[in-house]
Structure formats: C-alpha cells, structure tokens
PDB file with one MODEL, atoms N, CA, C and O in Angstrom:
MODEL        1
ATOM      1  N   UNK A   1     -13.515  18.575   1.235  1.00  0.00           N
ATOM      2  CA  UNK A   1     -12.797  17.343   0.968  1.00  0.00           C
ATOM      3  C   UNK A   1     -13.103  16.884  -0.457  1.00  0.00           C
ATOM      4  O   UNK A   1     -14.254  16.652  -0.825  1.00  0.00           O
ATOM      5  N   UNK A   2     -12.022  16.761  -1.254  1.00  0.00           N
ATOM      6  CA  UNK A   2     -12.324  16.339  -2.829  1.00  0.00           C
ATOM      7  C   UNK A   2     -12.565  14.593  -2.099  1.00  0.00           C
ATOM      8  O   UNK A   2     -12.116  13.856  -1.220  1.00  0.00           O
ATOM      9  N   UNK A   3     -13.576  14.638  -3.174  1.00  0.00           N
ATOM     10  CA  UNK A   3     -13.869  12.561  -3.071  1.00  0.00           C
ATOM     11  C   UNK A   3     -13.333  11.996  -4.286  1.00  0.00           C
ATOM     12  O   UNK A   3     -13.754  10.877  -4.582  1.00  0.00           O
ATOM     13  N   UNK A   4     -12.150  12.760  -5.358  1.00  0.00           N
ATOM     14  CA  UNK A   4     -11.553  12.626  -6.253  1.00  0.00           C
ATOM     15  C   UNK A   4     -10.032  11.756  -5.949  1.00  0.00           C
ATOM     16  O   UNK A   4      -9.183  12.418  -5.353  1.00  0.00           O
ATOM     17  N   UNK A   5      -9.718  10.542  -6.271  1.00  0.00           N
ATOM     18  CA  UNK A   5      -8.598  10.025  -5.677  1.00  0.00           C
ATOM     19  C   UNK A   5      -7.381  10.180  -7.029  1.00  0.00           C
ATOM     20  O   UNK A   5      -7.418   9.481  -8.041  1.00  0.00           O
ATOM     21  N   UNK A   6      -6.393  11.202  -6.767  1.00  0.00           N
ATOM     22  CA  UNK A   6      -5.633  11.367  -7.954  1.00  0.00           C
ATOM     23  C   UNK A   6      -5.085  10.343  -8.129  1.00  0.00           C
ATOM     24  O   UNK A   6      -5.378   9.921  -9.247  1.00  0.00           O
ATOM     25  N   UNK A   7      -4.034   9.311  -7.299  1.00  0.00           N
ATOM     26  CA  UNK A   7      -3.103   8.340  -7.279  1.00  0.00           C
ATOM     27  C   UNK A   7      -2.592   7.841  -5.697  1.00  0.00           C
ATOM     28  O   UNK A   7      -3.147   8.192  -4.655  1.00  0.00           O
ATOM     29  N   UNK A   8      -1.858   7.287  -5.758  1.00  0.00           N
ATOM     30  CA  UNK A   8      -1.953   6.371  -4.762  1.00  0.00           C
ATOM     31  C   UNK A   8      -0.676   6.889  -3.961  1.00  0.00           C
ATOM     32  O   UNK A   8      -0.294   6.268  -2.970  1.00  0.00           O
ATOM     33  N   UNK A   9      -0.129   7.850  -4.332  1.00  0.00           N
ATOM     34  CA  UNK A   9       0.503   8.386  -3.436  1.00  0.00           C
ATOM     35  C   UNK A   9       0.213   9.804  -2.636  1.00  0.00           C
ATOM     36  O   UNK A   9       0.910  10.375  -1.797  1.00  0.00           O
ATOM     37  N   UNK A  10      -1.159  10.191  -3.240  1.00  0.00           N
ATOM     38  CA  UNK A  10      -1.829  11.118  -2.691  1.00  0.00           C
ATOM     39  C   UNK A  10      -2.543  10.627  -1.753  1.00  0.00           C
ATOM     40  O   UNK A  10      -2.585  11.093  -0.614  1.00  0.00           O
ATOM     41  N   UNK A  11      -3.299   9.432  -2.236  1.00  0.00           N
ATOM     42  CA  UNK A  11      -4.186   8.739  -1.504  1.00  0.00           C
ATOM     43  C   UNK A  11      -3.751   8.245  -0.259  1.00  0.00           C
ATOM     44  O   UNK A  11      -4.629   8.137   0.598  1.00  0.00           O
ATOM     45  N   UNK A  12      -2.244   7.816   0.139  1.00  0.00           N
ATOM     46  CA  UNK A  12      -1.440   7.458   1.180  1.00  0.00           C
ATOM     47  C   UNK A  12      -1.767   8.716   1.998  1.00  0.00           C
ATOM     48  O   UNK A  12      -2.334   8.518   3.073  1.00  0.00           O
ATOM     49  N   UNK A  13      -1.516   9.878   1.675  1.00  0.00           N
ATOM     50  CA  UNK A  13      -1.133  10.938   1.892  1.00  0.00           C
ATOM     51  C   UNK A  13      -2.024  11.616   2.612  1.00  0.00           C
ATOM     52  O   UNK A  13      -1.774  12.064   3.731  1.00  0.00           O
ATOM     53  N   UNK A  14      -3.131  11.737   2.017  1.00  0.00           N
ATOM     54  CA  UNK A  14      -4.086  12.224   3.048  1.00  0.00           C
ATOM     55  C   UNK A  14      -5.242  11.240   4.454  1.00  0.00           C
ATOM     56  O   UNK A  14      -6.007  11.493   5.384  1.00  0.00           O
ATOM     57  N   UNK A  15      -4.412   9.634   3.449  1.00  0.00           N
ATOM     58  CA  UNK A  15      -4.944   8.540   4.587  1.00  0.00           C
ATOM     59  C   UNK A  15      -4.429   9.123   6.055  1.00  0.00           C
ATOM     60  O   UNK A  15      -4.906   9.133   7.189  1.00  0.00           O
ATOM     61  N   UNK A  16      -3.155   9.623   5.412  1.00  0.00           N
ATOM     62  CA  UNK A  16      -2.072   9.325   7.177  1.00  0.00           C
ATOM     63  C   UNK A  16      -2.315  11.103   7.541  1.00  0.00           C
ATOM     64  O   UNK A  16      -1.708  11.589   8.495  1.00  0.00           O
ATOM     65  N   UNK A  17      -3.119  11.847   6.802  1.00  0.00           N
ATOM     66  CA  UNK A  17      -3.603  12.847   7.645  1.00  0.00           C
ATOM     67  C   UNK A  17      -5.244  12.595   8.365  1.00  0.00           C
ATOM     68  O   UNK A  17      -5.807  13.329   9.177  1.00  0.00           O
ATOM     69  N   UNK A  18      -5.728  11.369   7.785  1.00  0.00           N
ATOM     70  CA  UNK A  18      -7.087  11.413   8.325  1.00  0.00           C
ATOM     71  C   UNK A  18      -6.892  10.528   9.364  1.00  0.00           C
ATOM     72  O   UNK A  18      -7.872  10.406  10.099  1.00  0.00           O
ATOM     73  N   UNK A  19      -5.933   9.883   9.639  1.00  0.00           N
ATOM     74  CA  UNK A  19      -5.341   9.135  10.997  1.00  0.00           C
ATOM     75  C   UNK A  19      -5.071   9.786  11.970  1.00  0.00           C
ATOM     76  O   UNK A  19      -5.273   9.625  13.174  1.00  0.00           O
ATOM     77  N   UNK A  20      -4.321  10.982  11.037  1.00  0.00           N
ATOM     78  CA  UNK A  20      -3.457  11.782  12.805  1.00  0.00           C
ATOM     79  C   UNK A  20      -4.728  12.658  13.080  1.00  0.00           C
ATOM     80  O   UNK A  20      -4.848  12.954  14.269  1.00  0.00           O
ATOM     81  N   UNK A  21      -5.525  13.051  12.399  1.00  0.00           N
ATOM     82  CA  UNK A  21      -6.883  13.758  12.628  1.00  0.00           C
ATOM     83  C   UNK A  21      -7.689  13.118  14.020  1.00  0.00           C
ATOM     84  O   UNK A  21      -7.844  13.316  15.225  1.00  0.00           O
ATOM     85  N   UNK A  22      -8.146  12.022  12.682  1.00  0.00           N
ATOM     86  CA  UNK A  22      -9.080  10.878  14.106  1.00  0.00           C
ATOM     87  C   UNK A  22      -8.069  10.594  15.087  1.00  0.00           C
ATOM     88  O   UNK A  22      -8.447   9.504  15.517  1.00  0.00           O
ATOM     89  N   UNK A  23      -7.339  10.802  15.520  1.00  0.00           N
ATOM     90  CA  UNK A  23      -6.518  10.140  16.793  1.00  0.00           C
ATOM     91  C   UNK A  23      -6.332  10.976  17.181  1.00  0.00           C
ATOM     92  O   UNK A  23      -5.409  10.698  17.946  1.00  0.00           O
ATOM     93  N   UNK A  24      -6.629  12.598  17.334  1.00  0.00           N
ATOM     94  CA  UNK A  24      -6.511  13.615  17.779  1.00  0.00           C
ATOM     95  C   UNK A  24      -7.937  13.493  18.589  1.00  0.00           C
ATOM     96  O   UNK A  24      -7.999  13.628  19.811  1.00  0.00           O
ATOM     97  N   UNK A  25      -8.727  13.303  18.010  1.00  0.00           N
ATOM     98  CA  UNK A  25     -10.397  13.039  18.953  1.00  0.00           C
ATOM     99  C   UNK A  25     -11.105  14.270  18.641  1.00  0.00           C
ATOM    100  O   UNK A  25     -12.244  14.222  18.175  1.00  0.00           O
ATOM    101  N   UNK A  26     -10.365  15.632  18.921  1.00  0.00           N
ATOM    102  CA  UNK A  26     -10.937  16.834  19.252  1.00  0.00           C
ATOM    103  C   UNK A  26     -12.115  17.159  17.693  1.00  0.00           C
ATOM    104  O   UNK A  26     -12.117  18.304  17.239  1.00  0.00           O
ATOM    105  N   UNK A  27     -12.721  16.432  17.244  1.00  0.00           N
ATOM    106  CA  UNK A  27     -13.542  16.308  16.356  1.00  0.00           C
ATOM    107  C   UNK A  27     -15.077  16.215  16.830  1.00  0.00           C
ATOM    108  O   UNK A  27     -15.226  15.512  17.830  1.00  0.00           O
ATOM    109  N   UNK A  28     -15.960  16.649  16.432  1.00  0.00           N
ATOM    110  CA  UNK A  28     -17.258  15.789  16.206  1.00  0.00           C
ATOM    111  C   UNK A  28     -17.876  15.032  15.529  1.00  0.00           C
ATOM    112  O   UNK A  28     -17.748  14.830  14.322  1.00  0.00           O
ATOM    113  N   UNK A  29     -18.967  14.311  16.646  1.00  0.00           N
ATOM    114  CA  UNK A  29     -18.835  12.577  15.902  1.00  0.00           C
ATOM    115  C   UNK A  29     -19.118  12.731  14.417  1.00  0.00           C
ATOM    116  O   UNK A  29     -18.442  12.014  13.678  1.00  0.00           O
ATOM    117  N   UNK A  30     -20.219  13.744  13.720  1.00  0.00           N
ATOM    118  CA  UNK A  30     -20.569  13.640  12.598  1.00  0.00           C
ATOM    119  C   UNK A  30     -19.062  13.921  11.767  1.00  0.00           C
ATOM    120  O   UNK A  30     -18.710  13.157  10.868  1.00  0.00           O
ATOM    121  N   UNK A  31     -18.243  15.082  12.173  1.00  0.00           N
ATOM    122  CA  UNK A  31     -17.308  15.191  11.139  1.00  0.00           C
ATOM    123  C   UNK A  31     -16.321  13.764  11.465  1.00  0.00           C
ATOM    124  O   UNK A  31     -15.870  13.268  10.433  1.00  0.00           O
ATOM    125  N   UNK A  32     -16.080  13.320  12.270  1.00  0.00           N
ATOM    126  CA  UNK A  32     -15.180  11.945  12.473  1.00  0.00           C
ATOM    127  C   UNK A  32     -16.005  11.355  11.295  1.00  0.00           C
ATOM    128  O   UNK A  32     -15.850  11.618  10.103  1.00  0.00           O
ATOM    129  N   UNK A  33     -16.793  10.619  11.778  1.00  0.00           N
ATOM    130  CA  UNK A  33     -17.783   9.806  10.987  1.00  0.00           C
ATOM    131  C   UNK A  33     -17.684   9.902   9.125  1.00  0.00           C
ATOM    132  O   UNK A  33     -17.764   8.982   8.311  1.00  0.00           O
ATOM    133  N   UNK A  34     -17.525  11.080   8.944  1.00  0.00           N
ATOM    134  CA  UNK A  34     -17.504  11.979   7.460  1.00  0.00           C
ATOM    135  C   UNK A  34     -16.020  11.571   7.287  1.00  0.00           C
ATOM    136  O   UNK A  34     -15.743  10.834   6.341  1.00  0.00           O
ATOM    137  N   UNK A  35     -15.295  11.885   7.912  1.00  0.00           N
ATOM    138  CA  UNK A  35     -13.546  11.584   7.720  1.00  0.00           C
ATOM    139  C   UNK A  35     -13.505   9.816   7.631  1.00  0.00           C
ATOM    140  O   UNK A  35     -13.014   9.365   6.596  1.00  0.00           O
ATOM    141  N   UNK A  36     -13.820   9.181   8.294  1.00  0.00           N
ATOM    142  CA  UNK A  36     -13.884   7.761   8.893  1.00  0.00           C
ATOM    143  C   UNK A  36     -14.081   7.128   7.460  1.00  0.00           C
ATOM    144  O   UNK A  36     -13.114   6.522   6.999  1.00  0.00           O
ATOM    145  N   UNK A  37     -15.510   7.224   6.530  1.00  0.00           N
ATOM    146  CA  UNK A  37     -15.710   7.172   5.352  1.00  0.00           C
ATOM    147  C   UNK A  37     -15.314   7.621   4.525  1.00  0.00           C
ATOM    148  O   UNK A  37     -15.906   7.389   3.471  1.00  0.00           O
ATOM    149  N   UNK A  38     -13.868   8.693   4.463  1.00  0.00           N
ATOM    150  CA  UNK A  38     -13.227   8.732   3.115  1.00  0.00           C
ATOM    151  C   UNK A  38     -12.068   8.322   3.498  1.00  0.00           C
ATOM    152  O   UNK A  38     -11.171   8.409   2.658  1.00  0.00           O
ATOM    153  N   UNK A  39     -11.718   7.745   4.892  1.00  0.00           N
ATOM    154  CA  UNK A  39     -10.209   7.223   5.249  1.00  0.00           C
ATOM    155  C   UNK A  39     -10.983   5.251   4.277  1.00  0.00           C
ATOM    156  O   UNK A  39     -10.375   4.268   3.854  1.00  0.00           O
ATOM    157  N   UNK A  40     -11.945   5.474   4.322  1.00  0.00           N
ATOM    158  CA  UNK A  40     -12.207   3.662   4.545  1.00  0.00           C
ATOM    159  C   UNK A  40     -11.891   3.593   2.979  1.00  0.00           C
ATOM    160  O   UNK A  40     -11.048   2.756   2.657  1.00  0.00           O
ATOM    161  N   UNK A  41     -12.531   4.465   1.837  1.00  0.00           N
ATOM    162  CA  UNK A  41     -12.836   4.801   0.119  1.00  0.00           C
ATOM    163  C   UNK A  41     -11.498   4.750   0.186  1.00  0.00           C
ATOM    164  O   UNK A  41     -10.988   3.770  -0.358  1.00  0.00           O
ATOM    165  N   UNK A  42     -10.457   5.878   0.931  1.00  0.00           N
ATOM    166  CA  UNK A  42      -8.956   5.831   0.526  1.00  0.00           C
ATOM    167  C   UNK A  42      -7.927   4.479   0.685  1.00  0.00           C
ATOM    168  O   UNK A  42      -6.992   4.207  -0.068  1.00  0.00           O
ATOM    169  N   UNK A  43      -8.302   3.831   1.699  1.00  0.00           N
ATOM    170  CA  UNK A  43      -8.047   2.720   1.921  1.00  0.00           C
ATOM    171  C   UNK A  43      -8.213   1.098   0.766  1.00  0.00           C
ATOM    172  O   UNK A  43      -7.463   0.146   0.549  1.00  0.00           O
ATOM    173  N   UNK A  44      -9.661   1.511   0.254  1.00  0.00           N
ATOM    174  CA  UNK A  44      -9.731   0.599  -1.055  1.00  0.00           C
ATOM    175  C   UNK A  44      -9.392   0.787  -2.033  1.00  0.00           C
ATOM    176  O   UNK A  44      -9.309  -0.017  -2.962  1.00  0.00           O
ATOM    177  N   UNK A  45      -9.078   2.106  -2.012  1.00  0.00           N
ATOM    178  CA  UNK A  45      -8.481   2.466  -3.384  1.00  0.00           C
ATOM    179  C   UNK A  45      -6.902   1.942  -3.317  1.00  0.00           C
ATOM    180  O   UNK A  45      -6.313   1.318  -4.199  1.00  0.00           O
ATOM    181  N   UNK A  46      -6.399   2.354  -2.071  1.00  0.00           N
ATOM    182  CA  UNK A  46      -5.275   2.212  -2.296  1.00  0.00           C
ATOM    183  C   UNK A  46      -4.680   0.478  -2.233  1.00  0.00           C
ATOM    184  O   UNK A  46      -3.628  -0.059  -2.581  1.00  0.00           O
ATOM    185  N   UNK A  47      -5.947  -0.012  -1.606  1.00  0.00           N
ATOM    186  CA  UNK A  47      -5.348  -1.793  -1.637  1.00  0.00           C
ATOM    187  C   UNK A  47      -5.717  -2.429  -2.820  1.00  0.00           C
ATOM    188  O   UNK A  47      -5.031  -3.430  -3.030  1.00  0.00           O
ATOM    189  N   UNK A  48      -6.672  -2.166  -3.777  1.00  0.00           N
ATOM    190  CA  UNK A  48      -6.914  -2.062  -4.828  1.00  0.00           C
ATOM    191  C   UNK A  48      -5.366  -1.804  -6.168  1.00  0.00           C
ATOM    192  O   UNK A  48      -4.898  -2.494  -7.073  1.00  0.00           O
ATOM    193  N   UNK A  49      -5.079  -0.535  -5.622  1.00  0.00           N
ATOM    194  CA  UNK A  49      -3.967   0.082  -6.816  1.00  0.00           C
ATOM    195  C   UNK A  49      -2.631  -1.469  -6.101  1.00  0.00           C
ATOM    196  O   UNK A  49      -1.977  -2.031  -6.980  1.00  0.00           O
ATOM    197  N   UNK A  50      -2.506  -1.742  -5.236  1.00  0.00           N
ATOM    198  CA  UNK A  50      -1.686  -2.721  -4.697  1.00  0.00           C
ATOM    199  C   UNK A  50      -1.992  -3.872  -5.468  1.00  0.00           C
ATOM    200  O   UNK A  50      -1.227  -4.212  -6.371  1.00  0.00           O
ATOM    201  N   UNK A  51      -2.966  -4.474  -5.229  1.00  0.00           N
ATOM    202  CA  UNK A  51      -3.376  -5.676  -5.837  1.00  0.00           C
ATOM    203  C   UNK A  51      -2.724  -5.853  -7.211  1.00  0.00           C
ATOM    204  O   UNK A  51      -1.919  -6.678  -7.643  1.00  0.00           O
ATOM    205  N   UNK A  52      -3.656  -4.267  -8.022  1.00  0.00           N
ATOM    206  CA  UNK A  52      -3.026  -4.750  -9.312  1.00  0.00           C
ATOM    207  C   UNK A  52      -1.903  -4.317  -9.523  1.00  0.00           C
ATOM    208  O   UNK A  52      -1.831  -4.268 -10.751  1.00  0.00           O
ATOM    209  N   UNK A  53      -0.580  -3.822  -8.930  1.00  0.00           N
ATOM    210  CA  UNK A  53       0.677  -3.737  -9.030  1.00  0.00           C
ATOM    211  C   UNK A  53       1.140  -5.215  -8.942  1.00  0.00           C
ATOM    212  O   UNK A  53       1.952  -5.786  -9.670  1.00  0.00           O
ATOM    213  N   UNK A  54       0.407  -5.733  -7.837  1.00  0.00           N
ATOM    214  CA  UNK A  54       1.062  -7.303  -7.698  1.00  0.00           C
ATOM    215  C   UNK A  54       0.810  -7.954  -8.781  1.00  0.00           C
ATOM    216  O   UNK A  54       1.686  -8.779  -9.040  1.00  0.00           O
ATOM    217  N   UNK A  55      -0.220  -7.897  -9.670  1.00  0.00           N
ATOM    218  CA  UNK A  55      -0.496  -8.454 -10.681  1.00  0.00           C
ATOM    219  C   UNK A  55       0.489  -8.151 -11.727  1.00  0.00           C
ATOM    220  O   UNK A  55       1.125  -8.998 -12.354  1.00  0.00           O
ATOM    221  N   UNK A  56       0.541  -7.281 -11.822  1.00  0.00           N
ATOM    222  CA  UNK A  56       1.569  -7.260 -12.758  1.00  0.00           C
ATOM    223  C   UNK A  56       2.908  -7.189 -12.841  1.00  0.00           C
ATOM    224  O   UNK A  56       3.692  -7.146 -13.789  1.00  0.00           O
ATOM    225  N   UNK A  57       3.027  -7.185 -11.628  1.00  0.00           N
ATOM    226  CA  UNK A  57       4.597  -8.321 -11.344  1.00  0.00           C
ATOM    227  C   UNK A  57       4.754  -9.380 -11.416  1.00  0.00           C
ATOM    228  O   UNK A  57       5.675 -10.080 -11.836  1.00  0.00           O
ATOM    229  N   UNK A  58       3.984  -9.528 -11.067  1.00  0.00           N
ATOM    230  CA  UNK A  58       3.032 -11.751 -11.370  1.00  0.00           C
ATOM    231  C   UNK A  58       3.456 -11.574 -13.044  1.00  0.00           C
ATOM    232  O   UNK A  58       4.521 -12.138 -13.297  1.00  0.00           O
ATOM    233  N   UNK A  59       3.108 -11.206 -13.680  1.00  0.00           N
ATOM    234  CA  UNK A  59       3.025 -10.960 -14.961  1.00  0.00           C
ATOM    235  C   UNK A  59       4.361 -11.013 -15.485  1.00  0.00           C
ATOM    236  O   UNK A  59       4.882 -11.945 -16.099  1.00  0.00           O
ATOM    237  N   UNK A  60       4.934  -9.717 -15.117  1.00  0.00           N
ATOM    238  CA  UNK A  60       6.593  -9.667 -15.363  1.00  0.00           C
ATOM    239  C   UNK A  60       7.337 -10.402 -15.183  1.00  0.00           C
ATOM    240  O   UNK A  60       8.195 -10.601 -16.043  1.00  0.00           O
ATOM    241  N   UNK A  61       7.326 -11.233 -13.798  1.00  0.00           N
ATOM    242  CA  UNK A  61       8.019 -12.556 -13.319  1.00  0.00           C
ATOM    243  C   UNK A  61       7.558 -13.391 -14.232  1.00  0.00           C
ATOM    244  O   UNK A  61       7.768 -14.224 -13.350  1.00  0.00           O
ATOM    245  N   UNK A  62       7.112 -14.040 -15.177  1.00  0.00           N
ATOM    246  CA  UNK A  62       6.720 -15.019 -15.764  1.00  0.00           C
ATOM    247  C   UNK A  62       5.702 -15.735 -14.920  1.00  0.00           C
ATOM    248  O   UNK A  62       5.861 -16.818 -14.358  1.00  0.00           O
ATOM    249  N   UNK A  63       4.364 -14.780 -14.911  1.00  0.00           N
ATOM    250  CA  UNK A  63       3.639 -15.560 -14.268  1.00  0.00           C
ATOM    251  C   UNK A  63       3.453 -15.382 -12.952  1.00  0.00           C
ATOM    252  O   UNK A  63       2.346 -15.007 -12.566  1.00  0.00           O
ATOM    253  N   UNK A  64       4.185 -15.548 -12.306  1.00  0.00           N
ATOM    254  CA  UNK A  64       4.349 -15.347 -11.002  1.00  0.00           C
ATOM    255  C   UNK A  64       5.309 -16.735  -9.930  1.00  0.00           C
ATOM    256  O   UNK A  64       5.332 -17.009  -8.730  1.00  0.00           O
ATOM    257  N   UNK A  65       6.109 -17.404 -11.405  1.00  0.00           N
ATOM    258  CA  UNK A  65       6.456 -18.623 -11.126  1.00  0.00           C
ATOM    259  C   UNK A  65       8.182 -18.369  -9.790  1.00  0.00           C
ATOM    260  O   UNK A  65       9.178 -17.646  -9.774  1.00  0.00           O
ATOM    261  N   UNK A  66       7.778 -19.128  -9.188  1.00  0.00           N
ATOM    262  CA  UNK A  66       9.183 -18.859  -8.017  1.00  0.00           C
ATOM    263  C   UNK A  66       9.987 -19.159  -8.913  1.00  0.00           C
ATOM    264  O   UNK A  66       9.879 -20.129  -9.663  1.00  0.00           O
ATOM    265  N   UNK A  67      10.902 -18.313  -8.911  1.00  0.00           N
ATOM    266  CA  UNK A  67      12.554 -19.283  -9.249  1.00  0.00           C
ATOM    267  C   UNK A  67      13.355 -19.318  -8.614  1.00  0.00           C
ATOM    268  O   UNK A  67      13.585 -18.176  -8.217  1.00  0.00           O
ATOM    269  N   UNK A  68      14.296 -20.308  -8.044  1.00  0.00           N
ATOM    270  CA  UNK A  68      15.503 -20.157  -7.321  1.00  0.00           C
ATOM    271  C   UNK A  68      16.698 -19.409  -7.407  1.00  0.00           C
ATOM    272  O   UNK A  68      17.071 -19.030  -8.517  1.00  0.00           O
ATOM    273  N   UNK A  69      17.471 -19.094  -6.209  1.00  0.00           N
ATOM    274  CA  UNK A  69      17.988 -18.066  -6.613  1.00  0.00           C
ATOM    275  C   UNK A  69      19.340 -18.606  -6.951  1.00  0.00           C
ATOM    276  O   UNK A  69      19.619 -19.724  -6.519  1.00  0.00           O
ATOM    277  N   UNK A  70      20.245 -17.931  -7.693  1.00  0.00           N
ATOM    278  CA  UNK A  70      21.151 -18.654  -8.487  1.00  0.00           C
ATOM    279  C   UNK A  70      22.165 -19.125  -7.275  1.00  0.00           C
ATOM    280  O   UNK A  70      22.270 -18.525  -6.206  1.00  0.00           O
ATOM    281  N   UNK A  71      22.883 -20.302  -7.643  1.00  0.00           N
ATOM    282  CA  UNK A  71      23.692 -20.982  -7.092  1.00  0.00           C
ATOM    283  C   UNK A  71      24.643 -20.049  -6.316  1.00  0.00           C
ATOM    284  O   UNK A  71      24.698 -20.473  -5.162  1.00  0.00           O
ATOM    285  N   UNK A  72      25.447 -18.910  -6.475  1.00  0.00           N
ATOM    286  CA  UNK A  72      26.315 -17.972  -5.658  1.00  0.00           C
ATOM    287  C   UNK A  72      25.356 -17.011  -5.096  1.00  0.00           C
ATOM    288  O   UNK A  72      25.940 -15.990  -4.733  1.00  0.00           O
ATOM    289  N   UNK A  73      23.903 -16.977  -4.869  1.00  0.00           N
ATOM    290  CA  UNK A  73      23.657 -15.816  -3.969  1.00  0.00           C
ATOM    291  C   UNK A  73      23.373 -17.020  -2.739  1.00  0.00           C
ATOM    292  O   UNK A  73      23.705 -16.534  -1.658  1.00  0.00           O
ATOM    293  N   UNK A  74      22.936 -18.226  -2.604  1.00  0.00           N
ATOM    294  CA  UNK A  74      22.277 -18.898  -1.875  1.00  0.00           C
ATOM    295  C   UNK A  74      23.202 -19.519  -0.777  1.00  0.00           C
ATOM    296  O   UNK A  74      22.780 -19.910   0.311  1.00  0.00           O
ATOM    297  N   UNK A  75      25.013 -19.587  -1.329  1.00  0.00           N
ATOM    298  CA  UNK A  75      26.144 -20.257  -0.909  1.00  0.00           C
ATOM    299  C   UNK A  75      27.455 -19.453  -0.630  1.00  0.00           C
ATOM    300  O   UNK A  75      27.942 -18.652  -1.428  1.00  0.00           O
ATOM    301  N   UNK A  76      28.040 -19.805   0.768  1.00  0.00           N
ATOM    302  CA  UNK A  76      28.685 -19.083   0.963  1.00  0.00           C
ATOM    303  C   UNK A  76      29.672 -19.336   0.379  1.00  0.00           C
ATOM    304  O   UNK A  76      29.310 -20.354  -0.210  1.00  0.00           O
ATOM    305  N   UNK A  77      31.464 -19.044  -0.137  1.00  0.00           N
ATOM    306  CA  UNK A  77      32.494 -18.977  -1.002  1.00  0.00           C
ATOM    307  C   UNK A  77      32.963 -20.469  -0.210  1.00  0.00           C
ATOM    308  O   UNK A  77      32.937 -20.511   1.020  1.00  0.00           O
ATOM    309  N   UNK A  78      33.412 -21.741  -1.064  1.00  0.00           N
ATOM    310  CA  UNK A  78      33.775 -22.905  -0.122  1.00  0.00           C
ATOM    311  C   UNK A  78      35.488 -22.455   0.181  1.00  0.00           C
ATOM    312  O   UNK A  78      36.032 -23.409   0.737  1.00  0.00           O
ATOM    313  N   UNK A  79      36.448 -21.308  -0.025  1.00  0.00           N
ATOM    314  CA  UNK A  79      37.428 -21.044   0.433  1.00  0.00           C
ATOM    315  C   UNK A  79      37.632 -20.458   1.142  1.00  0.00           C
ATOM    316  O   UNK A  79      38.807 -20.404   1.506  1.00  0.00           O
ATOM    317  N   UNK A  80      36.323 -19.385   2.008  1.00  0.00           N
ATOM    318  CA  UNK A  80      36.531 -18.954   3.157  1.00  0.00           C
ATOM    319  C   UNK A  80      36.586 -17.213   2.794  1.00  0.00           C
ATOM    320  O   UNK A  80      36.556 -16.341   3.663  1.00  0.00           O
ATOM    321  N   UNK A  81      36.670 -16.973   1.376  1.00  0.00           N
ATOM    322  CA  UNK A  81      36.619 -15.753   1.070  1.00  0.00           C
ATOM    323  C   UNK A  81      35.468 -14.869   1.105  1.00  0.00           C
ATOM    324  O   UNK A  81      35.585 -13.690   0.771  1.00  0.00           O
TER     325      UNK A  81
ENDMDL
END
C-alpha cells in the first residue's frame, strides 16, 4: 500500500476500494485495522483538499458574499409564457 496520496481523485478511489474491502469482512483484524488507518489518512486528506476548494470559491465569489439571484431566474413570466 503506497501511503503517498497523489490527488484527490485517486484518493476517492482507493477510499471506495478500502470500503468495499472492509465490508467484505473476509480480512484479518490486523490487516482490517492496517486498511481502517489509511481509509481514515485518505479521508483527511480528502476533506482537507475540500475545504480548501471551498475556500477558494469563497474567494472567487467575492468573498463568499450571497448574492441574489437576478430578478428573471427567481420569477415566473407575469404573461403566462
């Protein structure tokens, strides 16, 4: 098992194989246990790489300030069209 996390779509990647693993059972406890602790590392990494994506959408949005959404997405046509 590399303990090397390339990116976060690898990191998804082998999360949701160390899931279908452990939920298979047919393991022993030490190797579960060994899997268990790089599903948990893959897991922070990957809520981590999240966080700061959100951040920097926060960023891009100006901040992260709500804006409303413009007057024709919010209202339906007042002629019925």
């Amino acid at each position: 098992m590399n303990d090397n996390i390339k990116d976060f779509e690898s990191a998804i990647k082998e999360l949701e194989s160390i899931v279908d693993t452990l939920e298979r059972g047919d393991m022993p406890l030490e190797q579960s246990l060994q899997l268990f602790e790089r599903g948990v590392r893959l897991s922070r990494f990957c809520h981590t790489r999240l966080e700061d994506a959100e951040r920097r959408i926060e960023i891009l949005t100006e901040r992260g300030e709500r804006q409303a959404a413009p007057d024709a997405l919010t209202t339906a046509p007042k002629d019925g069209t």
